[in-house]
C-alpha positions, 0 to 999 in steps of 0.5 A, spaced: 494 458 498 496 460 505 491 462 510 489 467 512 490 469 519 484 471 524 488 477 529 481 478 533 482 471 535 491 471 535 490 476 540 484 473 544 488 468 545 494 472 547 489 476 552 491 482 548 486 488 545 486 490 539 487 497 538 488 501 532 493 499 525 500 500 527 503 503 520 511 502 518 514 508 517 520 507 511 526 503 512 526 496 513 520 495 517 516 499 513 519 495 506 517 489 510 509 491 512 509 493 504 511 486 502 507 483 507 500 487 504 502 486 497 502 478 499 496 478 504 492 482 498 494 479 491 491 473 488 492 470 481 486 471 477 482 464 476 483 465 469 491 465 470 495 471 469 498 477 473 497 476 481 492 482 483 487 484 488 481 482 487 477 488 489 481 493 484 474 494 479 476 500 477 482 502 471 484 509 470 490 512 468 495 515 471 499 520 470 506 520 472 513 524 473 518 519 470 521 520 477 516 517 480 516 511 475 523 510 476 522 510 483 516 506 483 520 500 478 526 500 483 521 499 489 517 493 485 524 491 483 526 490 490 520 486 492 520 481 487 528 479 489 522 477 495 519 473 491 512 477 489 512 479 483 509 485 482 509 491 477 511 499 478 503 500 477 500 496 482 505 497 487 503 505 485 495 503 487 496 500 493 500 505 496 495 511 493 489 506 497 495 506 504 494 514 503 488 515 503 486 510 509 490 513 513 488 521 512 483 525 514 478 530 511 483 536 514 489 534 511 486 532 505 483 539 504 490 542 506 493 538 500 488 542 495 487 549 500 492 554 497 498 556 500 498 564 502 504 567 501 507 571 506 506 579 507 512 583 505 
């Protein structure tokens, strides 16, 4: 099991401050800081089976384009060839759980405030 890294500790030692999450847009980088979370927060049941995380509790349903599936399949694909495996599903919920961390009140409201059409 790998351990975990104390980043308060890392940048003490390093006579840094630690400021805010630094968040990888697309591209390589972006491909990279999802396979590292995946790694970072995926364990293998005590009981055996498929790595998840531990603090997902909840099971709902999850209605999607089949667009968005294929998306999701080829993006888990991608990762495996990283040695994680993951599923479309649960690649789906840690991106739903990246979203919502980083959006505030305001743009979650403006995602659900309708648009008003423009005057003719």
């Amino acid at each position: 099991m790998k351990t975990q890294l104390d980043m308060d500790k890392i940048a003490k030692g390093l006579g840094a401050e630690r400021r805010g999450k630094v968040v990888a847009g697309g591209g390589y980088f972006g491909a990279m800081q999802l396979l590292a979370d995946i790694e970072a927060r995926f364990r293998v049941p005590s009981g055996g089976g498929r790595p998840t995380d531990p603090a997902w509790t909840e099971r709902r349903l999850l209605p999607l384009a089949p667009k968005t599936l294929k998306k999701l399949e080829q993006i888990s694909a991608k990762v495996r060839k990283h040695g994680m495996n993951v599923e479309p599903m649960q690649l789906a919920a840690l991106l739903i759980e990246k979203t919502t961390e980083g959006l505030s009140e305001e743009e979650a409201e403006e995602l659900v405030r309708p648009k008003r059409r423009a005057s003719r």
